[in-house]
C-alpha positions in Angstrom: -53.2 21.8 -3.5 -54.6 25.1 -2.2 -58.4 25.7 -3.5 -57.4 28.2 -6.0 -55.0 25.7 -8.0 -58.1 23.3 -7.5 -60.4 25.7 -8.8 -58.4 26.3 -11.5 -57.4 22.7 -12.6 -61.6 22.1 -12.9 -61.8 25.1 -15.2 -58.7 23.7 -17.3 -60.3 19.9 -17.6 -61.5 19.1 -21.3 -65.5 17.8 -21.7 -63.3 14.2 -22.7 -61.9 14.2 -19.1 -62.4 11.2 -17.4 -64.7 11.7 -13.8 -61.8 9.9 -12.0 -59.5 12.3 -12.6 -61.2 15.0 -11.7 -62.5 13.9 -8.8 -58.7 12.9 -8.1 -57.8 16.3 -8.9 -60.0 17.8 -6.3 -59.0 15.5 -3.6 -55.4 16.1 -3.4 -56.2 19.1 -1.5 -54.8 19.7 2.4 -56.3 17.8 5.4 -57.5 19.4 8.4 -54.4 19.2 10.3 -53.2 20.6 7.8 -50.4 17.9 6.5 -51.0 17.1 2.6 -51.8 13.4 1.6 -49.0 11.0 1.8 -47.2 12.9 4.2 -46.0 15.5 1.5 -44.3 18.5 2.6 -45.5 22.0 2.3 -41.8 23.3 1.6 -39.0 22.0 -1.0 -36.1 23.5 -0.3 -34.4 23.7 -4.2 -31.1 24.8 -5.5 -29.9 24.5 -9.2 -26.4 24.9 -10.8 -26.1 26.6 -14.2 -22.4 25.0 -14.5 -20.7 24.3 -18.2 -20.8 21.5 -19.9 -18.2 20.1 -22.1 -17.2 17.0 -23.3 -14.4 16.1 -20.6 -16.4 14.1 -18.2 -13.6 14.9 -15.5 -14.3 19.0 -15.8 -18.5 18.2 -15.7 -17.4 16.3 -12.7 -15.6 19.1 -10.8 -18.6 21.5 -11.8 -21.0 19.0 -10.6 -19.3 18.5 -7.1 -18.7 22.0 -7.0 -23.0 22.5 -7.3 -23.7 19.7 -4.6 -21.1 21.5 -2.4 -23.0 24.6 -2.5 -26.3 22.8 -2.5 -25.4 20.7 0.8 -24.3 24.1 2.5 -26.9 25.7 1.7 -29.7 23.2 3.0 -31.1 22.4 -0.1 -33.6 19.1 -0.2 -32.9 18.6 -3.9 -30.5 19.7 -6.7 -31.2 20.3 -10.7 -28.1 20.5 -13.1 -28.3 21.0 -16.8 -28.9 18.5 -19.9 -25.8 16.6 -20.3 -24.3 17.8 -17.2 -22.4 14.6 -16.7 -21.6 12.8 -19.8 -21.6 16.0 -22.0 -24.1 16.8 -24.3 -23.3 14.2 -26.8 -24.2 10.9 -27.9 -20.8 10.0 -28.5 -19.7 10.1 -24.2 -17.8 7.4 -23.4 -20.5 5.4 -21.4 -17.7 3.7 -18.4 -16.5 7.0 -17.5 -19.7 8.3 -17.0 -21.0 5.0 -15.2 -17.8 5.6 -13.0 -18.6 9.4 -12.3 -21.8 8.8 -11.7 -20.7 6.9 -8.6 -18.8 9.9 -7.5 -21.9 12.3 -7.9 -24.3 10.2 -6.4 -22.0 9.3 -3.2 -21.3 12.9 -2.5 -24.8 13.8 -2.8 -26.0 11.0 -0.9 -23.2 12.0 2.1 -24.8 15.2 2.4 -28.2 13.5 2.3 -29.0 15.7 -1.2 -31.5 14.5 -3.4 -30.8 14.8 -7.2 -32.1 15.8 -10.6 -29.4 14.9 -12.4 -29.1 16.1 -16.3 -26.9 13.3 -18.2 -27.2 11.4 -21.7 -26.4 7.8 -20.1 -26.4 4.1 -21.6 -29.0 2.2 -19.5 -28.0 -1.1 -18.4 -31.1 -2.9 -18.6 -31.1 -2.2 -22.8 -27.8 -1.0 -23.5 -29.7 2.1 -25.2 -28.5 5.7 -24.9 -31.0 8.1 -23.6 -30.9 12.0 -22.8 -32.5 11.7 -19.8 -32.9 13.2 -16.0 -31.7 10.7 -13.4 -33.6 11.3 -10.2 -32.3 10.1 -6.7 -33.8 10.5 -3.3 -31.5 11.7 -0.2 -30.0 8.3 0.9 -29.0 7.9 -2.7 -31.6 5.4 -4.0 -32.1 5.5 -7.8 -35.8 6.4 -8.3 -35.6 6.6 -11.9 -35.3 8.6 -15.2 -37.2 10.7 -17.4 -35.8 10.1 -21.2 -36.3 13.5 -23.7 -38.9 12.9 -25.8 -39.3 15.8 -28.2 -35.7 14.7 -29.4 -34.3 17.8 -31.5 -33.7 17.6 -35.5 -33.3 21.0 -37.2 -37.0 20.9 -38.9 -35.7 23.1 -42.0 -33.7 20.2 -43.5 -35.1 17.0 -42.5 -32.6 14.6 -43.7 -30.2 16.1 -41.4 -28.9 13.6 -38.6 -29.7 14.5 -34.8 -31.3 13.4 -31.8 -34.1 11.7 -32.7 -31.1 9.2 -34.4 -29.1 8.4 -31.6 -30.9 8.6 -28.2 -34.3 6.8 -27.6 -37.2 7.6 -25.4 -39.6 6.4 -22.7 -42.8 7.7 -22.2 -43.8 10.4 -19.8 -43.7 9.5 -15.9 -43.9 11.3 -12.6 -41.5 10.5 -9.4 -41.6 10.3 -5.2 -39.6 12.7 -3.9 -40.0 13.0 -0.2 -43.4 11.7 -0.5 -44.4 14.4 -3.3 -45.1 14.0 -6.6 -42.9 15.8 -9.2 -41.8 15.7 -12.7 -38.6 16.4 -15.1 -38.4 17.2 -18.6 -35.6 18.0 -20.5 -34.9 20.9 -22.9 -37.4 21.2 -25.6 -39.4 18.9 -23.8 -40.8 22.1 -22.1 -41.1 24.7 -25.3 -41.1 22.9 -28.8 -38.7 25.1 -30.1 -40.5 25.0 -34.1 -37.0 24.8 -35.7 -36.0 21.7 -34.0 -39.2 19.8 -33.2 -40.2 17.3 -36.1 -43.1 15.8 -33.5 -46.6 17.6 -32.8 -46.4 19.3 -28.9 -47.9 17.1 -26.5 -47.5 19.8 -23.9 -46.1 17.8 -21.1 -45.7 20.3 -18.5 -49.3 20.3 -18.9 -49.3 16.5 -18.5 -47.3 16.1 -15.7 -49.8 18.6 -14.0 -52.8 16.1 -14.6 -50.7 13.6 -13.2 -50.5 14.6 -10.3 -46.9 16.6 -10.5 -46.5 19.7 -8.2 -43.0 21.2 -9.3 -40.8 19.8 -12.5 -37.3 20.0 -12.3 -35.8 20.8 -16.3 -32.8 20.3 -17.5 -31.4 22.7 -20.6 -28.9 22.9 -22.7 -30.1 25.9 -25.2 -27.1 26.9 -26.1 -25.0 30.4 -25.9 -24.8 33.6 -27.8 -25.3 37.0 -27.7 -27.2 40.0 -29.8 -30.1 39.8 -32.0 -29.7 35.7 -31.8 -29.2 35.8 -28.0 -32.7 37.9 -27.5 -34.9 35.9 -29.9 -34.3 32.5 -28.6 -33.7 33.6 -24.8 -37.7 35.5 -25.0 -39.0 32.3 -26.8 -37.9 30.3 -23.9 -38.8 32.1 -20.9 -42.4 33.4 -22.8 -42.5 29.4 -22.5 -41.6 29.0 -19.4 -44.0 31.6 -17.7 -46.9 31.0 -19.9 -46.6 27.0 -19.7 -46.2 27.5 -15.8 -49.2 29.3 -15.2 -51.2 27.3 -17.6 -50.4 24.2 -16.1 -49.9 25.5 -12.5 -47.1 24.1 -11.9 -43.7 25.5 -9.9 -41.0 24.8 -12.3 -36.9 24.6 -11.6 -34.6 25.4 -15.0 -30.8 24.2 -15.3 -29.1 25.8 -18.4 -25.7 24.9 -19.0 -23.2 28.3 -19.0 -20.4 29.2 -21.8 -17.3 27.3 -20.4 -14.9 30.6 -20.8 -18.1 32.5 -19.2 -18.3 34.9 -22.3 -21.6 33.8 -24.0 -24.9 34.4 -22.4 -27.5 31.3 -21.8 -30.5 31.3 -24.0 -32.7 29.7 -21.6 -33.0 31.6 -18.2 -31.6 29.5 -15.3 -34.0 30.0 -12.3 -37.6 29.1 -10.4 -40.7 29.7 -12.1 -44.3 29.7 -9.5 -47.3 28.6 -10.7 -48.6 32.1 -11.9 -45.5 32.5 -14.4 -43.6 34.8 -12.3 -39.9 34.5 -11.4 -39.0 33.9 -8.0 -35.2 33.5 -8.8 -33.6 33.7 -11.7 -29.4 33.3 -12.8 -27.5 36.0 -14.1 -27.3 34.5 -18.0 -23.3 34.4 -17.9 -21.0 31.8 -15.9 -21.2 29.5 -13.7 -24.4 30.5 -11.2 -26.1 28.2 -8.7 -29.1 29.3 -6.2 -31.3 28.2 -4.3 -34.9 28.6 -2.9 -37.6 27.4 -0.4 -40.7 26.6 -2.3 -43.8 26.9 -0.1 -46.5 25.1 -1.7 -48.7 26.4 0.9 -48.7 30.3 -0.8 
């Protein structure tokens, strides 16, 4: 970390922080020779696909391979891809398909030695338990694991209403190794609390992932679409969010929305890279299908 995000991270620390961790915080600074501990690299090369996302696994498929395609031409280390992206945004997908086409994404990332931050709702082997989760995989394709949603969504104005907190489960908060560097994912409302879906308190976890060590999260979202007065209260709520939590936590941030399948509907959450002082670096146009990309230097 440059000495300004140290700096800042000291100021940030609560009077109940442990010594370790600040003393962790401090140390994960650059070396001399100017390589960062673990052999991290200063630049992440990152590209993410606002793509629709409807519930024909076959079509999420096609939109998926058409992202890694443009990813793998374009360089890019890693690739992020919206909640649901796979399976659809459902808790009803049919779990062999999307076992079966997540063979397909993962070999045709791993052939063009992409890394991926995969947005899916999946049924985990290991529990048989559905999850709405980011699947991360390194560059030859090894699974490094998943981040499960935990601020799961029920409309808060009429709380006997069925929604995700019913039918996926949860995990608690982790980091990953991505090419030696730390990083984080969250999904959705895991970033911004919307207050008329989120039955929980806000555990701000961008800001956890930040003491943990994390120096970009890759989101996945899947906000929703519409236009006029709907379209401009919910799409400033989420990108206040995103550049307020950003430079709060100091932390570079990469957001997947999901598009309007006929490309007529605007996103409500932007798609795009956020730096660690809240600023865009990129950001989508908010109708149809738009990927980008962008070389982070951690070293600015």
């Amino acid at each position: 970390m440059r000495c300004s995000l140290r700096i800042s991270l000291w100021r940030c620390a609560t009077l109940s922080a442990s010594r370790s961790l600040i003393v962790a915080l401090l140390m994960a600074g650059t070396s001399e020779a100017g390589e960062r501990p673990g052999g991290a690299p200063d630049r992440l090369r990152v590209a993410g696909a606002q793509i629709p996302v409807v519930l024909d696994i076959e079509k999420n498929l096609a939109a998926i391979s058409r992202a890694i395609d443009y990813a793998i031409a374009e360089k890019a280390d890693v690739l992020v891809t919206p909640e649901g992206s796979l399976s659809g945004y459902t808790h009803e997908f049919d779990a062999a398909a999307a076992s079966r086409a997540l063979e397909e994404v993962t070999r045709r990332a791993r052939e063009g030695h992409l890394a991926l931050a995969l947005g899916t709702c999946f049924e985990e082997p290991a529990d048989r338990r559905r999850y709405d989760e980011v699947r991360l995989y390194d560059s030859a394709g090894a699974f490094l694991g998943f981040h499960a949603k935990i601020l799961l969504c029920r409309r808060v104005a009429e709380p006997s209403s069925k929604g995700e907190i019913d039918f996926f489960r949860t995990k608690p908060l982790r980091t990953f190794q991505l090419k030696s560097m730390t990083v984080g994912a969250l999904v959705c409302n895991d970033m911004w609390a919307n207050p008329e879906w989120t039955p929980q308190d806000d555990p701000h976890l961008l800001q956890q992932l930040s003491l943990l060590g994390a120096r970009v999260v890759f989101l996945a979202v899947n906000s929703g679409q519409s236009e006029g007065a709907e379209l401009a209260l919910i799409r400033q709520y989420h990108e206040a969010n995103l550049r307020l939590r950003a430079r709060t936590a100091r932390m570079w941030i990469v957001s997947a929305d999901a598009a309007d399948p006929r490309g007529e509907l605007s996103s409500q959450a932007p798609s795009g890279i956020v730096d660690p002082s809240g600023n865009w670096v990129v950001m989508a146009k908010p109708k149809g299908e738009q990927v980008f990309v962008y070389t982070i230097d951690f070293r600015e």
